[in-house]
C-alpha positions in Angstrom: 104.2 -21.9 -44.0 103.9 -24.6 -41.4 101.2 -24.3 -38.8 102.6 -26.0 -35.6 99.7 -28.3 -33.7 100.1 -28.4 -29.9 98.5 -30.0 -26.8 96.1 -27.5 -25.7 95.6 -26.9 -22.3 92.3 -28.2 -20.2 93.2 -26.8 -16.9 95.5 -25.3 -14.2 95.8 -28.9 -12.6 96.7 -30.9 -15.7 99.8 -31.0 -16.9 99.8 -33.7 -19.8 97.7 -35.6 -21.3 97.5 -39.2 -23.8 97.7 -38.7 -27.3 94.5 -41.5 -27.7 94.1 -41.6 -31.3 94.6 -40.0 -35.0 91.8 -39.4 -37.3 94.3 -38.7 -40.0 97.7 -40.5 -41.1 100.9 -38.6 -42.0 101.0 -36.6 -45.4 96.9 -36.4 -45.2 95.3 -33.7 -46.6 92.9 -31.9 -43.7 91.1 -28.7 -43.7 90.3 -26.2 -41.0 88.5 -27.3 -38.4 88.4 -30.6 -39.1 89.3 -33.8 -36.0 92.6 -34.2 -36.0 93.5 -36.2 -33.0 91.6 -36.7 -29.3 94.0 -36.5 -26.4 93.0 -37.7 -23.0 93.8 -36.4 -19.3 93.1 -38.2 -16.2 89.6 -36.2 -16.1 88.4 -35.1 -19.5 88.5 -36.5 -23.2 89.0 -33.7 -25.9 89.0 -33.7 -29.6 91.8 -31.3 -31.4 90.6 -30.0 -34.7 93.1 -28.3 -38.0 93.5 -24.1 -37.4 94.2 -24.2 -41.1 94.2 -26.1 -44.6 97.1 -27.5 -45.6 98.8 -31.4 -45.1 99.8 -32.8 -41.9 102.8 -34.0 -40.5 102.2 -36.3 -37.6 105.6 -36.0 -35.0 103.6 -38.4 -31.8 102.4 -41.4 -32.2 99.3 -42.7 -30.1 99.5 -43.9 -26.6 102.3 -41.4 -25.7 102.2 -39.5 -22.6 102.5 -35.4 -23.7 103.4 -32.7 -22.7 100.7 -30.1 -22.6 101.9 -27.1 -25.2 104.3 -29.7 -26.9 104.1 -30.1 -30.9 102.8 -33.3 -31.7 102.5 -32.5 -35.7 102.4 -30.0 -38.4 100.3 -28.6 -41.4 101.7 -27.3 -44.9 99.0 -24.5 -45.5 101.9 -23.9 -48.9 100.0 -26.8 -50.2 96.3 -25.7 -49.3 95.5 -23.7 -52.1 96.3 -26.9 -54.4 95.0 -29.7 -52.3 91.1 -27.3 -52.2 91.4 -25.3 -55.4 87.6 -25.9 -57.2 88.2 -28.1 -60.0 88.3 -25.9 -63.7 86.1 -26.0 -66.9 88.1 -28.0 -69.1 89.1 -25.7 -72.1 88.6 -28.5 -74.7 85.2 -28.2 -74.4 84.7 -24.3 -75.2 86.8 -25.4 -78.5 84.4 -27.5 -79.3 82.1 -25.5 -79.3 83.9 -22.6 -81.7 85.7 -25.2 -83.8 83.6 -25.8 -87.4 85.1 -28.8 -88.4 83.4 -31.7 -87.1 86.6 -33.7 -87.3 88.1 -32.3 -83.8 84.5 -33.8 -82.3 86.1 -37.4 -83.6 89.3 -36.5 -82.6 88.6 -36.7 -79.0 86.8 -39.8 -79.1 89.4 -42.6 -79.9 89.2 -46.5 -79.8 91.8 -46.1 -76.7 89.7 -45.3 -73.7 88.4 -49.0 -73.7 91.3 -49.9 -72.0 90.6 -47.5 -69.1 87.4 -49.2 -68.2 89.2 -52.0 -66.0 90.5 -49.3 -63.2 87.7 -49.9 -61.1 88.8 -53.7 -61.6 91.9 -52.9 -59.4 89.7 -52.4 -56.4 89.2 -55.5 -54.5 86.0 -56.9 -54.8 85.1 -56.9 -50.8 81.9 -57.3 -49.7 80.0 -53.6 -48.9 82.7 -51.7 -50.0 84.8 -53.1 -46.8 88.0 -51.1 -48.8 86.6 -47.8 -48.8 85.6 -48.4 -45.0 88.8 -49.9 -43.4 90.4 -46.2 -45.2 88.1 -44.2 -43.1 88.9 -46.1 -39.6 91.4 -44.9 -37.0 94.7 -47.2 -36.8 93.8 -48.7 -33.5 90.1 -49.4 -34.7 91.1 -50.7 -38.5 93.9 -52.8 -36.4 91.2 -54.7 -34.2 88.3 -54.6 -36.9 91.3 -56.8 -39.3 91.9 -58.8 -36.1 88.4 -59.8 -35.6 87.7 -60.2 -39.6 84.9 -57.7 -39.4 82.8 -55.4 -42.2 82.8 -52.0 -41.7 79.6 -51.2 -43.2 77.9 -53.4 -40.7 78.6 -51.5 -37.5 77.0 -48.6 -36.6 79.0 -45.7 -35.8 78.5 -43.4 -32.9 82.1 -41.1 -32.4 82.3 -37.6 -34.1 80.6 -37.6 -37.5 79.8 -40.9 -37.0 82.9 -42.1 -37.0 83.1 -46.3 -35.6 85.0 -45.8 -32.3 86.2 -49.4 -30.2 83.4 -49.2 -28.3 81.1 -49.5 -31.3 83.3 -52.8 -32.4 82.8 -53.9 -28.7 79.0 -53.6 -29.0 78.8 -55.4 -32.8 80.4 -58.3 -31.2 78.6 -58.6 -28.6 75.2 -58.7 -30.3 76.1 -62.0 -31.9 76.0 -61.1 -35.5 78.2 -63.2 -37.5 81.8 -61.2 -39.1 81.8 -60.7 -42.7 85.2 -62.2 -43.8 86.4 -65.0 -46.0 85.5 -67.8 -44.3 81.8 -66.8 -44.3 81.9 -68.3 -48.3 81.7 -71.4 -46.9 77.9 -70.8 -46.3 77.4 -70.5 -50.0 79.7 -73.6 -51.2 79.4 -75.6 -48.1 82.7 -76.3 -46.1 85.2 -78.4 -47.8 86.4 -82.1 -46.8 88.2 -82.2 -43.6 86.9 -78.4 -42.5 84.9 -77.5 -39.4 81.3 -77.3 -40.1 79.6 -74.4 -38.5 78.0 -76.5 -35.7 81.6 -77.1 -34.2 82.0 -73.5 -34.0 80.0 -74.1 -30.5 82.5 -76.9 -29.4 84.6 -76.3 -26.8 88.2 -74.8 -28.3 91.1 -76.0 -27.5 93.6 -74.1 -25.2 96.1 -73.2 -27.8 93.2 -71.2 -28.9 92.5 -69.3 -25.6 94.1 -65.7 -25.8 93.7 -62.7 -23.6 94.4 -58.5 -23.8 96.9 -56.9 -22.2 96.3 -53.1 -22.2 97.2 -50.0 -19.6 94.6 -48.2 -18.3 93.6 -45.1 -19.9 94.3 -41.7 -17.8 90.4 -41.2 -17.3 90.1 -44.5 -16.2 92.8 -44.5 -13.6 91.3 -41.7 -12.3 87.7 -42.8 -12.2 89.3 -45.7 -10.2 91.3 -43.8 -7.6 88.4 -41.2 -7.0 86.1 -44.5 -6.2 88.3 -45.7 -3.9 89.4 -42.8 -2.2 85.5 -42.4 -1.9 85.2 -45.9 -0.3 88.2 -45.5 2.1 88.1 -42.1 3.1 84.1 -41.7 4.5 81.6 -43.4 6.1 79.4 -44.3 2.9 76.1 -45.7 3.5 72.8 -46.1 1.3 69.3 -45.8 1.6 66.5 -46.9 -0.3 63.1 -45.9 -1.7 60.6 -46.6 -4.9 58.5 -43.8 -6.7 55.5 -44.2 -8.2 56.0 -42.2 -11.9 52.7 -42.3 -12.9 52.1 -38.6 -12.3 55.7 -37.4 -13.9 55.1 -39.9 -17.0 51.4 -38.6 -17.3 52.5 -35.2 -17.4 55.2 -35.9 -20.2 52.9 -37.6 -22.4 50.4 -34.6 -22.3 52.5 -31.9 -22.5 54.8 -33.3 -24.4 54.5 -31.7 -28.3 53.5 -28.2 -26.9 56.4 -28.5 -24.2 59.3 -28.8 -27.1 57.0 -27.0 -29.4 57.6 -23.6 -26.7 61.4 -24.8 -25.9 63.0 -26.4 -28.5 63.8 -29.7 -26.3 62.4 -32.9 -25.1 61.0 -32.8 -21.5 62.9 -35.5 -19.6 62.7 -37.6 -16.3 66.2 -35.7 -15.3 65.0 -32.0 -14.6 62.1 -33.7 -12.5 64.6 -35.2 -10.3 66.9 -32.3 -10.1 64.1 -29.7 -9.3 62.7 -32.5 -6.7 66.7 -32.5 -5.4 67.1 -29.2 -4.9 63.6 -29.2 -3.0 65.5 -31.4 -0.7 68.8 -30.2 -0.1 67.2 -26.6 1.0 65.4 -28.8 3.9 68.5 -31.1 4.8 71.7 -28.0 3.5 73.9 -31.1 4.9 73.9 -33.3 2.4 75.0 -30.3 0.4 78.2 -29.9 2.1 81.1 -31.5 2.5 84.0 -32.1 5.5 87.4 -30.0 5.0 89.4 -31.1 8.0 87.6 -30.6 11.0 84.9 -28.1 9.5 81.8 -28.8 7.7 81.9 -26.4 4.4 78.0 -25.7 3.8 77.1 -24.5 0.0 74.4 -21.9 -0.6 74.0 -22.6 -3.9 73.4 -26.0 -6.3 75.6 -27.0 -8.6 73.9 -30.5 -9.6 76.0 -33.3 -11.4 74.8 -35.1 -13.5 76.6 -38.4 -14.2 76.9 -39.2 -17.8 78.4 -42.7 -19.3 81.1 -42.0 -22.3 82.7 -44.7 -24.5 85.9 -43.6 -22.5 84.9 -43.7 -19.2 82.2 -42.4 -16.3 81.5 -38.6 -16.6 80.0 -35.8 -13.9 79.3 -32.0 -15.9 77.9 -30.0 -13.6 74.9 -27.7 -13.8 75.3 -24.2 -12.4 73.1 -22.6 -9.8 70.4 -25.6 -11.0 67.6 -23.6 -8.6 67.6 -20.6 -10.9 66.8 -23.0 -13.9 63.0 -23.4 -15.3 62.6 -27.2 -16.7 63.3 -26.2 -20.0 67.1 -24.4 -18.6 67.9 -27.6 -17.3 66.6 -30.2 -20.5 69.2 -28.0 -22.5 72.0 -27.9 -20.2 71.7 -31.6 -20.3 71.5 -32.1 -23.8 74.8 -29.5 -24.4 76.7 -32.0 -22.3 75.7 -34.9 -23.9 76.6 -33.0 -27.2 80.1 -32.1 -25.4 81.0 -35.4 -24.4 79.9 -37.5 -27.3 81.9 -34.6 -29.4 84.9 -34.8 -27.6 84.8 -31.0 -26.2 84.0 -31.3 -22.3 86.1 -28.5 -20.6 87.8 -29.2 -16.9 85.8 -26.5 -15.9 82.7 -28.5 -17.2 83.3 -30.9 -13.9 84.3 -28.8 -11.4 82.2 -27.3 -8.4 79.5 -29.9 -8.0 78.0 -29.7 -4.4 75.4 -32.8 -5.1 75.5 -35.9 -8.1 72.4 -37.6 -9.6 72.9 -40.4 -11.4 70.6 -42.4 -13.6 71.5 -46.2 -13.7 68.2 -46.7 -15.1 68.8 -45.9 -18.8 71.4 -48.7 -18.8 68.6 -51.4 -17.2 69.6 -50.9 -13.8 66.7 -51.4 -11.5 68.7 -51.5 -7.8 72.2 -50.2 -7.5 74.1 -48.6 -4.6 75.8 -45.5 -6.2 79.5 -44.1 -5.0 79.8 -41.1 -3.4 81.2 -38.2 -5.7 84.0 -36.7 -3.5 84.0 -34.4 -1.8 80.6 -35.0 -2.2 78.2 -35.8 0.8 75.2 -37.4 -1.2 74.5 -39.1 -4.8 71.3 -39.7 -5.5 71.0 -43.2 -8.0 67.7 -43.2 -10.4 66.4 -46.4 -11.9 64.6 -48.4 -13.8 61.1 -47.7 -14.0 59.1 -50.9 -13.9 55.4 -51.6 -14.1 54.6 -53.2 -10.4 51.6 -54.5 -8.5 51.5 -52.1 -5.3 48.9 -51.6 -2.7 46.9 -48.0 -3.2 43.3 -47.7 -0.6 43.6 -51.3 0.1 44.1 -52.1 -3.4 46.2 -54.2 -5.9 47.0 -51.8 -8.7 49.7 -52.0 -11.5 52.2 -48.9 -11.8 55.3 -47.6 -13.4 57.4 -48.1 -10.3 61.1 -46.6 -9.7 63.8 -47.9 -7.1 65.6 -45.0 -5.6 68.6 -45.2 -3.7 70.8 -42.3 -1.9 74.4 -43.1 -0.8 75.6 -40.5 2.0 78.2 -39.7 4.1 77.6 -41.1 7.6 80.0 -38.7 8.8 78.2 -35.5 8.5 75.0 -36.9 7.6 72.3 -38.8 10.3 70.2 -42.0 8.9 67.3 -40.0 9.9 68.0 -36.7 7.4 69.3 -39.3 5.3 65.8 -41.2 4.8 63.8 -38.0 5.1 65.9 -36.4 2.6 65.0 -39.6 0.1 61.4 -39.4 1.5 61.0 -35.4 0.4 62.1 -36.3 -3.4 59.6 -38.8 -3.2 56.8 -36.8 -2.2 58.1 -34.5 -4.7 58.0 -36.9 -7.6 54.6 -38.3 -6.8 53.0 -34.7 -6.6 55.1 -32.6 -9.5 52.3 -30.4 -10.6 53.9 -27.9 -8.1 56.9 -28.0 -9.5 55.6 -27.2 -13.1 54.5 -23.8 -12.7 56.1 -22.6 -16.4 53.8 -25.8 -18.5 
């Protein structure tokens, strides 16, 4: 029986989506549930997994444009029961056990089995396994990890199960660790007459040498990019500043912290801090939680608080629901589901839709002053930073404190400077005094 794999469908709006990559290759054995293939839209990324045992049959390649409901492979279940069946007690050895002669003991141990020793001989001798590895890597990531001479077992993974994704090769470069390949026996023998010694690695190349990448963007991307610049074209976007002093919030953390997951199961985080400070706000300024629909201003009664998230693919916004109704620990695990969701590969459309306000948080990357793009339709993004020990002036005084740069871009168009800096003003005051805000520690 074949089981027929399809595109499944992520929203009303989308229509078709890129095939990205394969986890498996054609005629693979797979098993229920297991990745098959992650296909991306222009808003969300989603990882496809087997409906039943059986071996594939791959029908769309990666990098084509689909179709959403189209077949893009196939699974054999005929073959499952084979390909899974535990492996049986060998007969010979219940025998054995009846037979009285001990000469059937010597007749299954003959001189000939020397010869099978060898097999393991067939396997090139790579350094760390590098074989086994390159087997286990997607196409497009075994393609650039042969291009750039590189040992698997060096890089850390971070897609599904681990798995090494681009981004992962991206980062291993970039930390300026040497590739494992051939040429690295040269720092055991010592290069040979005539070759480049390892200083001249730092020489300036020659142009023959100089190559560049030619790739399309990815449907998330091109998004991501038309949303910022409709965002830049389309309002009046302007940004203003403030800093925080965290010592409170970070005090609170560290002495609440073991009883607070102890009760909840979570980590208490910066991020729910800023969100319940947020929503503090918008309820004393409701227009910076609206947005303009021709020649109306739409006000929301509600908060549905995005919070932006960086995937290997691309800029994220999930959005958390009615965000006022949520105790600290409601909001620590709606964030750690959607980070669970994205780095899995199973963020829904209807994950991102709805948002009435964005908070983003610039400073887990080593941001420490950024001016953040309005999230359309969007009238306010709040951008977290770094936080930084500083000398500030407290009662005439030079003391050091963890210090945070906070910036809020807004729509000039429905929003005044004046709400605009109060609004930023409120979190801050919010932030600096949260004991009111933790009622449920």
């Amino acid at each position: 029986m074949l089981v027929e794999i399809k595109v499944p469908s992520v929203g009303e709006s989308v229509t078709e989506a890129v095939l990205a990559q394969w986890f498996k290759k054609d005629g693979d054995p797979v098993k229920k549930d297991e990745p098959l293939f992650v296909i991306e839209t222009d808003k969300v990324t989603l990882e496809v997994v087997a409906e039943a045992d059986g071996i594939l049959a791959i029908k769309a390649t990666e990098g084509e444009t689909i179709a959403v409901g189209a077949v893009v492979g196939t699974i054999d279940t005929a073959a499952a029961p084979k390909l899974f069946k535990a492996p049986a007690i060998p007969e010979a050895a219940e025998v054995s056990e009846l037979e009285p002669e001990p000469k059937t003991v010597e007749a299954v141990q003959p001189a000939a089995p020397v010869a099978v020793v060898p097999q393991p001989a067939s396997i090139p001798q790579t350094p760390s396994g590098r074989l086994e590895d390159m087997r286990q890597l997607a196409p497009s990531v075994r393609r650039l990890v042969a291009e750039k001479n590189l040992d698997p077992s060096q890089i850390q993974g971070t897609g599904p199960g681990g798995r090494i994704t681009k981004g992962d090769i991206v980062l291993f470069l970039e930390s300026g660790r040497a590739p494992v390949s051939a040429e690295l026996t040269t720092q055991v023998t010592g290069p040979k007459v005539g070759e480049p010694t390892p200083e001249s690695h730092f020489l300036p190349t020659s142009s023959a040498e100089e190559r560049v990448t030619r790739k399309p963007m990815s449907q998330i991307r091109r998004r991501i990019a038309a949303r910022l610049l409709e965002a830049k074209q389309n309002t009046a976007m302007l940004t203003t500043f403030n800093e925080i002093d965290m010592t409170r919030v970070m005090g609170i953390r560290t002495k609440h912290k073991e009883s607070f997951k102890q009760k909840y199961g979570v980590n208490l985080g910066i991020m729910s801090f800023f969100i319940k400070a947020g929503i503090d706000a918008l309820i004393e300024f409701p227009q910076i939680n609206a947005f303009i629909d021709g020649d109306d201003i739409v006000e929301h009664h509600y908060f549905h608080i995005g919070v932006a998230v960086g995937s290997e693919r691309g800029l994220v916004v999930p959005v958390i629901r009615h965000a006022d109704k949520l105790s600290f620990a409601e909001l620590e695990h709606a964030i750690v589901d959607y980070l669970k969701k994205i780095n899995e590969n199973r963020l829904e459309l209807s994950d991102l839709e709805g948002g009435t306000f964005t908070i983003s948080n610039g400073g887990v990357y080593g941001s420490l002053l950024s001016t953040p793009i309005l999230n359309m339709p969007q009238s306010g993004i709040l951008g977290m930073h770094k936080i930084e020990k500083r000398p500030v002036v407290i009662d005439d005084e030079m003391v050091i404190r963890p210090m945070m740069y906070v910036a809020l871009s807004y729509d000039h168009r429905i929003v005044d400077g004046r709400e605009a800096v109060t609004f930023l003003r409120r979190i801050k005051e919010c932030v600096e005094n949260p004991e009111r805000m933790m009622m449920e520690i």
